[in-house]
Backbone bond lengths (Angstrom), bond angles and torsions (degrees), N, CA, C in turn:
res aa  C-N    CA-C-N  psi(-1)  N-CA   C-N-CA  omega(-1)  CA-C   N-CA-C  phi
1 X - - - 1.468 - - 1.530 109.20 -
2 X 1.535 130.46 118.59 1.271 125.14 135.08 1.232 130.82 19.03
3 X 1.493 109.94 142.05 1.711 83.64 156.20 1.518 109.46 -98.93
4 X 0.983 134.92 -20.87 1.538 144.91 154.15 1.746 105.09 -4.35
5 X 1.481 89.94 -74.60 1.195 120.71 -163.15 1.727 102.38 -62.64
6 X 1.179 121.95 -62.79 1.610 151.49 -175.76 2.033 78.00 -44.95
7 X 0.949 128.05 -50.85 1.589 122.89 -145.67 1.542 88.94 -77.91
8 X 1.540 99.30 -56.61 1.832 102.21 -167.96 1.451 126.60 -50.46
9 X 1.747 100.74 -24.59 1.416 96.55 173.79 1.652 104.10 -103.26
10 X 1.154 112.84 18.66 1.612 106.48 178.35 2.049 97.79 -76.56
11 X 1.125 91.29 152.53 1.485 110.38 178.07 1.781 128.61 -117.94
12 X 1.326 131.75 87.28 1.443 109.84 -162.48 1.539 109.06 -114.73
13 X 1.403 132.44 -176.06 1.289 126.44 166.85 1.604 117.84 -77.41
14 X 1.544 112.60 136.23 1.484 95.85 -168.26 1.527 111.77 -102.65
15 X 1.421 140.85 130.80 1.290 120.86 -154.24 0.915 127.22 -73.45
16 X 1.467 111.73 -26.92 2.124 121.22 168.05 1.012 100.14 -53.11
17 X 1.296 156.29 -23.05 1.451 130.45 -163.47 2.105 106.01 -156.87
18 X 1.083 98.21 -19.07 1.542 109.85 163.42 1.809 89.32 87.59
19 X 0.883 136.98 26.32 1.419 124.01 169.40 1.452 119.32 -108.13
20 X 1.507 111.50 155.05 1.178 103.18 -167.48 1.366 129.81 -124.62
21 X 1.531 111.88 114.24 1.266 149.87 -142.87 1.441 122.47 -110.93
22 X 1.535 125.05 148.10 1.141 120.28 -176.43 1.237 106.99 -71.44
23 X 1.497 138.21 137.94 1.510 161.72 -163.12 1.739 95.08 -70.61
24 X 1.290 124.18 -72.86 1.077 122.18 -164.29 1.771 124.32 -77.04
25 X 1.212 120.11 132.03 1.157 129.29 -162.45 1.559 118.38 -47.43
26 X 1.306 158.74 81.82 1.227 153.66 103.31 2.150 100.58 72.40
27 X 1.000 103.99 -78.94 1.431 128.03 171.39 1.772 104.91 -36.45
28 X 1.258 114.51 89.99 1.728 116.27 -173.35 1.564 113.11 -92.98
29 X 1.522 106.35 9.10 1.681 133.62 -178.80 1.967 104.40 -89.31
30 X 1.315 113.08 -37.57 1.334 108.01 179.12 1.142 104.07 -91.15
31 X 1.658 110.28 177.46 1.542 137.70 146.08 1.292 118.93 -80.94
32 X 1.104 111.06 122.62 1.573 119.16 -179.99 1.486 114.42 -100.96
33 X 1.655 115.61 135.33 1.171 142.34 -163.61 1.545 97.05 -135.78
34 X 2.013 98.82 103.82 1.240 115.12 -177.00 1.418 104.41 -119.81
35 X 1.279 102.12 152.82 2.273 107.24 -158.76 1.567 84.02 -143.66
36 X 1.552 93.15 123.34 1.347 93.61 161.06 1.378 95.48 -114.72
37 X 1.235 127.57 136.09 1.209 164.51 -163.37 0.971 130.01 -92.76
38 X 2.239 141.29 86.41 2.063 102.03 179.95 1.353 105.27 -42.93
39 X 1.511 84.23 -152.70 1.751 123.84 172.95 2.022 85.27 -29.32
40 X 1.132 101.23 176.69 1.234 123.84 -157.38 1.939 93.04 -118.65
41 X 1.100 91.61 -31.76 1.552 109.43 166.02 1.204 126.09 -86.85
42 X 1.499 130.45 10.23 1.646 125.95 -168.11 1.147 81.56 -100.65
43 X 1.450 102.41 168.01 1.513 141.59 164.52 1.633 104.63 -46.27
44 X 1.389 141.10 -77.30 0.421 135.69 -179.76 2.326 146.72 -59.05
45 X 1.503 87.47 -4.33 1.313 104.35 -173.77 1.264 95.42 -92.27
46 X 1.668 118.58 -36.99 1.464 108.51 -159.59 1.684 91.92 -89.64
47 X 1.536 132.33 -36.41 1.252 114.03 161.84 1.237 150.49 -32.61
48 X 2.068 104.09 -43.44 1.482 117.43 176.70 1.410 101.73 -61.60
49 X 1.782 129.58 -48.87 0.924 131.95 -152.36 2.072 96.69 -79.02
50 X 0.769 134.43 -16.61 1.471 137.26 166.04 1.684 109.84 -76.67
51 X 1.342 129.75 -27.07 1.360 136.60 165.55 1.750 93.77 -65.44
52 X 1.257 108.17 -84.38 1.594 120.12 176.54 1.282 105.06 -0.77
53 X 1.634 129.05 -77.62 0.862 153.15 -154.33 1.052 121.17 -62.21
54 X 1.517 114.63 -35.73 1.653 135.24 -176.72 1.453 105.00 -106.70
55 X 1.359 145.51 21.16 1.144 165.91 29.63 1.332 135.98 59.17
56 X 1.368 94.25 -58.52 1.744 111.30 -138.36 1.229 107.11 -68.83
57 X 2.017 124.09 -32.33 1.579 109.26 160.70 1.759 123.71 -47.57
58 X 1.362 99.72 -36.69 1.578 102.76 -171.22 1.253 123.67 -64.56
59 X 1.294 105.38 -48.15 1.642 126.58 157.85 1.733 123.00 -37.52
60 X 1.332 108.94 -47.33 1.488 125.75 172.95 1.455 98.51 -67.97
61 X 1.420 121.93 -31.90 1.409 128.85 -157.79 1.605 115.35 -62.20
62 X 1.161 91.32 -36.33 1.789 118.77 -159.71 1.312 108.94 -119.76
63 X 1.170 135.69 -2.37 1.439 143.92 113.11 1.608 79.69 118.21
64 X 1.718 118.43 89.37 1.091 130.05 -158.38 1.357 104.86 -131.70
65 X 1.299 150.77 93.45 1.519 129.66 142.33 1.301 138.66 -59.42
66 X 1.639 127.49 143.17 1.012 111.85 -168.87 1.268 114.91 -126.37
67 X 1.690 144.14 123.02 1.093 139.92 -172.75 1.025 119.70 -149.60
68 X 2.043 121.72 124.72 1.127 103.79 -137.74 2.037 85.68 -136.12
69 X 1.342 127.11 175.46 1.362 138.57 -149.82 1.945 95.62 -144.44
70 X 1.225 106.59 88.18 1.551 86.45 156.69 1.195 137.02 -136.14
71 X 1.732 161.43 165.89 0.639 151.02 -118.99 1.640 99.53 -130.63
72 X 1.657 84.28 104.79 1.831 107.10 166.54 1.839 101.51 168.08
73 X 1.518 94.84 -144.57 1.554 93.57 -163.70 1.746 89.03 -126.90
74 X 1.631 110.75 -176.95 1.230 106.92 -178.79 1.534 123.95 -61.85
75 X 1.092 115.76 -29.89 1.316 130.87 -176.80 1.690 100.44 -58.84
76 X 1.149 120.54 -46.74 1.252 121.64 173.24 1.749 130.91 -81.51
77 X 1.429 100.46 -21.60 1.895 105.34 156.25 1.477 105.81 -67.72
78 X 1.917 127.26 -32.10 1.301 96.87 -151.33 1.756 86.45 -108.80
79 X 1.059 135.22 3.68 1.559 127.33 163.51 1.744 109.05 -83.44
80 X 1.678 116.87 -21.69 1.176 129.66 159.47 1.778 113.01 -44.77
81 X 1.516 96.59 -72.46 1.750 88.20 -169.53 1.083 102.73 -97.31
82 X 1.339 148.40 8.51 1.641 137.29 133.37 1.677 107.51 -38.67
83 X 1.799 128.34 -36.88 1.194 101.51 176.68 1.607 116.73 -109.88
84 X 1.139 120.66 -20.08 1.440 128.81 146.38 1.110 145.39 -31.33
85 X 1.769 105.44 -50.94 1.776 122.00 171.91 1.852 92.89 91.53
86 X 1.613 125.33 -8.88 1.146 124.77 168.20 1.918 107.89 -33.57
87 X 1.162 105.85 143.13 1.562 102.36 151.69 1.356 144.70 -65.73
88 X 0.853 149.35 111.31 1.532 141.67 -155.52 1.532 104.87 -85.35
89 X 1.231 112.42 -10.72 1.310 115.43 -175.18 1.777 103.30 -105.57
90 X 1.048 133.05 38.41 1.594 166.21 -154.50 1.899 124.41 -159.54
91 X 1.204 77.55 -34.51 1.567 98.62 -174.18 1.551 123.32 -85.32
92 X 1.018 100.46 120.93 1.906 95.89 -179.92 1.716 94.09 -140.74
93 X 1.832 97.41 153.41 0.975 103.76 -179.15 1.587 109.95 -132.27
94 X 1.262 115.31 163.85 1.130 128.21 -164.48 2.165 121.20 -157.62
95 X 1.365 83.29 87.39 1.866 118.47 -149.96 2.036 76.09 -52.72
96 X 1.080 151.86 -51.33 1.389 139.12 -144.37 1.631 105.68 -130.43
97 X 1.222 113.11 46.05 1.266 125.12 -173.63 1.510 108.29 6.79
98 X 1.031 124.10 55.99 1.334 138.20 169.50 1.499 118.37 -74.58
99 X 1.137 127.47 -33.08 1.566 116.65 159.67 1.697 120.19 -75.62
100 X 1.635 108.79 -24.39 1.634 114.90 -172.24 1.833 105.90 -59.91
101 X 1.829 99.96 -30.74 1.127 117.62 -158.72 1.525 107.66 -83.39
102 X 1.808 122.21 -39.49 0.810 106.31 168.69 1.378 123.33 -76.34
103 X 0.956 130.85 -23.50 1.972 138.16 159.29 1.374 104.79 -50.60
104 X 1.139 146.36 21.58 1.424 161.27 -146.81 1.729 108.25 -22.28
105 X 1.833 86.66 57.37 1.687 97.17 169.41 1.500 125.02 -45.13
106 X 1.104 133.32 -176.60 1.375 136.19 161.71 1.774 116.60 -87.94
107 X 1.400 111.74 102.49 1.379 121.86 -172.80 1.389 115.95 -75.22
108 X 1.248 109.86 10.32 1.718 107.00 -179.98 1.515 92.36 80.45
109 X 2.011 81.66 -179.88 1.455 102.56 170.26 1.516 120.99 -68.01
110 X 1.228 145.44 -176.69 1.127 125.76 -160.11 2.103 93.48 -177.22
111 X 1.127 128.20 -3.94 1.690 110.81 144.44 1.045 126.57 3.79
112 X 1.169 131.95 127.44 1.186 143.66 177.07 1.519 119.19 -138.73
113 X 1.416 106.72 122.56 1.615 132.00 -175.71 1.610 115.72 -100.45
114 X 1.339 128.64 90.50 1.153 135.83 -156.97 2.217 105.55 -53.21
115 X 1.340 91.64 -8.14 1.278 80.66 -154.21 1.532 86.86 -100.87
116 X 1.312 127.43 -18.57 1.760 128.69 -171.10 1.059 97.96 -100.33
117 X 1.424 92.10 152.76 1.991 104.35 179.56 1.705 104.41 -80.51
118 X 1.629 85.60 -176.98 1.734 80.16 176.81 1.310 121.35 -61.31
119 X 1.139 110.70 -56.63 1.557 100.38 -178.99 1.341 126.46 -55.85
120 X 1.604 127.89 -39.67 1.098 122.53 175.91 2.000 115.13 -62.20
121 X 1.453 103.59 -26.56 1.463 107.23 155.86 1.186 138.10 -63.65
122 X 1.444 110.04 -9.67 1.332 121.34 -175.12 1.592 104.47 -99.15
123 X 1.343 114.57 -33.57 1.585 135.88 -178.10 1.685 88.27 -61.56
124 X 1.336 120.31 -45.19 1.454 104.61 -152.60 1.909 103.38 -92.52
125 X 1.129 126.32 -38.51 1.505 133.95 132.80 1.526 102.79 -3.57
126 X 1.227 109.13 -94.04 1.492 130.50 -164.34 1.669 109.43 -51.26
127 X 1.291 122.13 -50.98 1.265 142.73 143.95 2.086 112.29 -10.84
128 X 1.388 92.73 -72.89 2.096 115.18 163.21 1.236 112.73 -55.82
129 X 1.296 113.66 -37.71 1.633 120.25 -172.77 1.703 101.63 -57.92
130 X 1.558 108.69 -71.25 1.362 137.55 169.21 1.659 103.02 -25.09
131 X 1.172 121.36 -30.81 1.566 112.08 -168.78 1.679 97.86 -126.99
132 X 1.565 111.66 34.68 1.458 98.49 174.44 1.078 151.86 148.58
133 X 1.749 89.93 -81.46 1.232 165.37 131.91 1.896 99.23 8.51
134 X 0.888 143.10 102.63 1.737 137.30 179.36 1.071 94.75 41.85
135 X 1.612 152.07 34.79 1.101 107.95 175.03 2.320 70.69 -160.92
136 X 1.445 93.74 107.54 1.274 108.96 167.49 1.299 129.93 -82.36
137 X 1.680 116.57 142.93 1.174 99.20 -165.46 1.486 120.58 106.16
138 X 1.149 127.59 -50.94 1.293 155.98 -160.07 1.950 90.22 -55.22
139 X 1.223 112.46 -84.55 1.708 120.90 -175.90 1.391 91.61 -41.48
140 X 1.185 126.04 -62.97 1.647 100.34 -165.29 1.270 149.45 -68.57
141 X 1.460 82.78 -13.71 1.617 103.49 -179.08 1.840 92.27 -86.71
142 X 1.137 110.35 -35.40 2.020 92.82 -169.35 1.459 88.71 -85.43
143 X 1.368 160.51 19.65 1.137 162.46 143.17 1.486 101.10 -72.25
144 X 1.383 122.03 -43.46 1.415 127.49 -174.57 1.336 108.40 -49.18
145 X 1.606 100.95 -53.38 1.596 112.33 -164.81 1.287 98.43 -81.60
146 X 1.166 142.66 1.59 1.623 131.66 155.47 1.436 119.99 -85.62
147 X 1.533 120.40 -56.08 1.352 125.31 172.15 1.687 127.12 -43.82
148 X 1.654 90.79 -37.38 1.680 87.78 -172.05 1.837 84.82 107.84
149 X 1.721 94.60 164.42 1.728 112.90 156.73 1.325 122.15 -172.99
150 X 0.697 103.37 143.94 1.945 122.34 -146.27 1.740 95.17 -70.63
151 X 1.181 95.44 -34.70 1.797 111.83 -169.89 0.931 111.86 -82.73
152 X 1.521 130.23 -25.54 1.813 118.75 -178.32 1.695 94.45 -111.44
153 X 1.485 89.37 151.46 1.370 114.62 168.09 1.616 128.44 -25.65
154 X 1.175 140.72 167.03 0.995 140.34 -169.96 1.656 109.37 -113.45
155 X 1.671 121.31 87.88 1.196 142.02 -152.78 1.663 123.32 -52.33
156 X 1.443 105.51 -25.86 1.502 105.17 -140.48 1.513 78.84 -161.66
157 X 1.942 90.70 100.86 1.785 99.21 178.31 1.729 127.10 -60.32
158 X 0.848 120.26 114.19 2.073 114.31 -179.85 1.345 118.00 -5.23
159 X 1.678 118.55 -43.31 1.425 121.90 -161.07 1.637 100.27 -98.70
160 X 1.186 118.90 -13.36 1.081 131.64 -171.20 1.742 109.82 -64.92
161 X 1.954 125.20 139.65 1.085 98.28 167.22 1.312 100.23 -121.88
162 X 1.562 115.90 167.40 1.418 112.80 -162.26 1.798 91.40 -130.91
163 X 1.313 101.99 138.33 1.749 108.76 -176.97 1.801 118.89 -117.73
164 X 0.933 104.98 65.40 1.446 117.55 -172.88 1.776 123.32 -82.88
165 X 1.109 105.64 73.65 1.718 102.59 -157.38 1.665 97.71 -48.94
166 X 1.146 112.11 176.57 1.408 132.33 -28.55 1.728 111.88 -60.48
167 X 0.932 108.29 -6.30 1.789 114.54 -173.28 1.721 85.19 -63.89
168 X 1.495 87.63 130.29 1.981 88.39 137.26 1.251 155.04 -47.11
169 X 1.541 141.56 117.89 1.306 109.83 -164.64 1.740 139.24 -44.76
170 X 1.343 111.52 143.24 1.170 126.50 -179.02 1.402 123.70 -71.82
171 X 1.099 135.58 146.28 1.505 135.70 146.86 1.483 113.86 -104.54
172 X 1.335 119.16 141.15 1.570 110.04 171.25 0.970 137.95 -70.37
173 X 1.347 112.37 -20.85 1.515 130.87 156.84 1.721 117.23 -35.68
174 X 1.808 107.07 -46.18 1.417 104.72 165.26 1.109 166.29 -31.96
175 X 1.881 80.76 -29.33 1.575 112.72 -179.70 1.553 117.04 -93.84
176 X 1.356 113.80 1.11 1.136 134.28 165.54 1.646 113.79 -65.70
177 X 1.637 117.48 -43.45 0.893 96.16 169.33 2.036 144.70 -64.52
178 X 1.505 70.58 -11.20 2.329 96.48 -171.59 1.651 96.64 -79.19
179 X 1.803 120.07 -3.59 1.388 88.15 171.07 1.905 96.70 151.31
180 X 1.356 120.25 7.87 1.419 125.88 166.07 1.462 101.55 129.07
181 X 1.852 106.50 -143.83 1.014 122.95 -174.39 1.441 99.02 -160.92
182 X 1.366 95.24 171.44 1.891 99.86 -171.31 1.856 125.87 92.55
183 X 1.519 94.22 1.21 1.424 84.58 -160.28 1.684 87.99 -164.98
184 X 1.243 130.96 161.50 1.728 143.36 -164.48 1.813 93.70 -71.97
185 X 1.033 122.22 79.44 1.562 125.53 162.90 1.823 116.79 -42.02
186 X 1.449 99.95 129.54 1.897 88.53 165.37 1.501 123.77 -31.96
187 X 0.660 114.91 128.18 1.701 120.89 171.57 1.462 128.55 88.97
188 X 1.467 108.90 3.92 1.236 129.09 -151.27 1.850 100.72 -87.50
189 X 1.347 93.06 -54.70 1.429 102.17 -167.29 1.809 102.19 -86.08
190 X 1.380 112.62 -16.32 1.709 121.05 168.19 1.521 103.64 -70.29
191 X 1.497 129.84 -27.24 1.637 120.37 -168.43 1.520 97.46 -93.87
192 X 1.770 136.93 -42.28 0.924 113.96 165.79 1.612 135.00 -71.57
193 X 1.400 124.75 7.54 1.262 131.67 169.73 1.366 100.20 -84.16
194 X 1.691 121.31 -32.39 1.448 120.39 170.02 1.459 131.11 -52.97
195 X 1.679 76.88 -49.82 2.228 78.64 177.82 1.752 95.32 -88.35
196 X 0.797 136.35 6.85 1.832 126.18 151.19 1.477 102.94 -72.37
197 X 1.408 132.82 -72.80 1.425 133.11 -177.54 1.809 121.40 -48.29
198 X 1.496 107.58 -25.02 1.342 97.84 164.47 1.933 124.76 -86.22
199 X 1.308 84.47 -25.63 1.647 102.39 161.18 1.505 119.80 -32.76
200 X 1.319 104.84 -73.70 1.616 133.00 158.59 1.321 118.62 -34.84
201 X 1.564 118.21 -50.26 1.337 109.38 -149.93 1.317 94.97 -103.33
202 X 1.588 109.24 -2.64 1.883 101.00 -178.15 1.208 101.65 -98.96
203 X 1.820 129.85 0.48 1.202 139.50 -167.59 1.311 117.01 -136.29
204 X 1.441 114.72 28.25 1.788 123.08 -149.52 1.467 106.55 -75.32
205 X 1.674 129.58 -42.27 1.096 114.97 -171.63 2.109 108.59 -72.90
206 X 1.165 100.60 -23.81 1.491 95.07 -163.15 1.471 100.95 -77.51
207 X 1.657 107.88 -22.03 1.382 112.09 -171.43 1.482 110.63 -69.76
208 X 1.577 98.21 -42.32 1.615 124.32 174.39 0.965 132.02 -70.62
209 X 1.338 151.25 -25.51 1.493 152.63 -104.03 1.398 126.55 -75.40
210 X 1.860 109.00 9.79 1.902 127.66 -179.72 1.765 71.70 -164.48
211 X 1.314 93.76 108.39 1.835 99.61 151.31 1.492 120.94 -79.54
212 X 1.529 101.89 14.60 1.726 103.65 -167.99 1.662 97.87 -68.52
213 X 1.004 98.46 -56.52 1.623 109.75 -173.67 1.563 129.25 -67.02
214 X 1.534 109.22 19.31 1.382 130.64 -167.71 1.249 91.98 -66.14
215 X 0.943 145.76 -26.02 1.914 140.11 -152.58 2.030 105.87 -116.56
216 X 0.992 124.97 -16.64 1.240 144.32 175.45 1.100 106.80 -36.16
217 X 0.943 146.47 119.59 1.928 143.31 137.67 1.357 138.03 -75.56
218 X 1.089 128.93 177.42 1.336 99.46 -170.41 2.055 97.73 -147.99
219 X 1.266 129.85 -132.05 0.997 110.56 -122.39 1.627 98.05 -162.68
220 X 1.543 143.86 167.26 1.356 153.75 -175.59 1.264 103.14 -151.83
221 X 1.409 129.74 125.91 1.639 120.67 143.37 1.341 118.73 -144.77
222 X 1.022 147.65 132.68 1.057 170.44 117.95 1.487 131.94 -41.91
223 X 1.361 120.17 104.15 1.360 129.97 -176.51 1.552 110.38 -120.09
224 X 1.510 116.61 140.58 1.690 123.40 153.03 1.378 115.42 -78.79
225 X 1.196 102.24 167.51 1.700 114.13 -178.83 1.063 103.72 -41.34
226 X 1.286 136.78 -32.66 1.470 121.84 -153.61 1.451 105.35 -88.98
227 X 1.503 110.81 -23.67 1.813 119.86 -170.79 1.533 82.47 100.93
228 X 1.127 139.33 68.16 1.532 117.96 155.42 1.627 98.02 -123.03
229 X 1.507 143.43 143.21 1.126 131.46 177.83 1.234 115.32 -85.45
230 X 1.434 111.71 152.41 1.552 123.15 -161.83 1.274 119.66 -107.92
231 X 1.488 96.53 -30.26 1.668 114.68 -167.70 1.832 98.43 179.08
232 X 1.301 104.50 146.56 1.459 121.14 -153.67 1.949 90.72 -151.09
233 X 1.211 111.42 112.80 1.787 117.15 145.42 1.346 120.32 -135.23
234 X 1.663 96.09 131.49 1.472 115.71 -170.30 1.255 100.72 -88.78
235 X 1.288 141.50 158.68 1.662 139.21 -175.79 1.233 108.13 -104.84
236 X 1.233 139.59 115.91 1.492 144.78 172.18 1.329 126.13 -56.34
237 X 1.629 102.92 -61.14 1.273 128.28 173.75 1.326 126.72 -138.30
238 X 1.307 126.52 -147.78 1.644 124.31 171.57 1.105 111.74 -102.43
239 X 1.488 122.27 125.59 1.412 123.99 -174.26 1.363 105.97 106.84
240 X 1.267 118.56 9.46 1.740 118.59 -156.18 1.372 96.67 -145.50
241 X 1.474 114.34 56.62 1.627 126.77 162.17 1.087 114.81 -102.98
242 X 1.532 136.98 20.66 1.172 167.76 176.68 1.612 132.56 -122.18
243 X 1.222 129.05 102.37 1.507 107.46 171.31 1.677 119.75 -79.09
244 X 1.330 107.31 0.72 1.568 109.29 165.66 1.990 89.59 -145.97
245 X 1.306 111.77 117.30 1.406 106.23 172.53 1.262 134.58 -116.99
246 X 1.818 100.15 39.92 1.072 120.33 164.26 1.263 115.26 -90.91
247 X 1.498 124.26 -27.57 1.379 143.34 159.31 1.126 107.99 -114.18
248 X 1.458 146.82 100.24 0.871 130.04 -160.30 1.876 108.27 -105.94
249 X 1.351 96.28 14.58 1.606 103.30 172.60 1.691 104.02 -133.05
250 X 1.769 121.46 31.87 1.046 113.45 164.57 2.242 119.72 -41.19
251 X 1.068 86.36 -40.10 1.804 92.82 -164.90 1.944 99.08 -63.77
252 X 1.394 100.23 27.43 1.631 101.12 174.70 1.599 91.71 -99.45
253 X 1.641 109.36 -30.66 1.616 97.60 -162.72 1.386 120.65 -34.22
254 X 2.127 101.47 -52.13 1.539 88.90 -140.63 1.843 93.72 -90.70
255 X 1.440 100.72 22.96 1.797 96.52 150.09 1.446 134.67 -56.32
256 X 1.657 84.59 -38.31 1.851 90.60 -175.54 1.334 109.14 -114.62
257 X 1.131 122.41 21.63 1.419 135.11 171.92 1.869 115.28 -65.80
């Protein structure tokens, strides 16, 4: 079977309403844009879904649906797009990453300490990941979000304020001083990974609710009307929900090309 096929009859819980529904969109007129997602709580899920978002005319533009799979329970899709602005009616979840697994995603590192339980094994995994560790890519991209980059967009509008505890609130204008405007300023893309991580950590069990699956990655696909795939990214590591993540929705270009 496809994976086309494998998706359409997949079934998950949907978070607007908790029932459980076929994943892929109904509508055989669009392109479908399917995200498999970690934890619902990683760095990277709540990021894509902040790209998404800032997006979302372009996406409509090019006649795009978007429906995405991530790993937790409802409680954690709907405290998800309460801070995201994600749709809940997009959102499905899947508490034992049981579909990531049969798509034979990349499960992270996976060590094992006879004396820690799973989860605390997964903490210490995830922990390695963070510094590297199986999961490439990782240092440069959180170096990215400190340095600044000339090549991605300019994140965090001037008038805009940004509230990232423990820092004081931000203005975007601020970041003007680390080096201009027009373009991803030092520190810019490090303060919104901040107010994502306090997000999490003031909301960790609902975000969390099986730390087994802390190390999990997840997934890109892209289909035309017809179901033929367009573009496909597998996730390596953390920070690596992108095959260019300076744009991390370049593969919209050759839509409007």
């Amino acid at each position: 079977m496809d994976l086309y096929n494998l998706l359409n009859q997949t079934q998950r819980e949907r978070v607007s309403d908790g029932a459980i529904v076929p994943i892929l969109n109904s509508d055989t007129s669009s392109r479908q844009l399917v995200l498999l997602w970690p934890q619902l709580g990683d760095f990277d899920s709540l990021e894509y879904a902040w790209w998404l978002q800032r997006e979302a005319d372009r996406l409509r533009g090019v006649n795009v649906v978007v429906r995405a799979v991530g790993i937790g329970d409802r409680a954690s899709g709907q405290q998800f797009c309460s801070y995201t602005g994600f749709s809940p009616d997009c959102l499905f979840v899947d508490p034992t990453a049981e579909l990531h697994q049969t798509l034979n995603l990349y499960s992270g590192l996976s060590f094992k300490l006879p004396p820690l339980s799973v989860g605390q094994n997964a903490w210490l995994n995830l922990m390695l990941m963070c510094a590297g560790i199986g999961s490439p890519g990782t240092l440069a991209e959180v170096f990215r979000g400190y340095r600044g980059d000339r090549q991605a967009p300019q994140l965090i509008a001037d008038e805009e304020t940004i509230k990232a505890g423990p820092l004081p609130p931000l203005q975007g204008s601020f970041f003007q001083w680390a080096g201009g405007k027009g373009f991803q300023r030092p520190f810019e893309l490090a303060t919104l990974r901040l107010r994502n991580m306090t997000e999490v950590l003031s909301h960790w069990k609902t975000y969390v609710p099986n730390p087994a699956y802390l190390t999990q990655r997840g997934a890109t696909f892209l289909w035309d009307a017809q179901g033929n795939l367009i573009y496909e990214h597998r996730d390596r590591g953390i920070l690596g929900f992108a095959a260019e993540m300076s744009h991390p929705l370049s593969f919209l270009d050759k839509l409007e090309s």
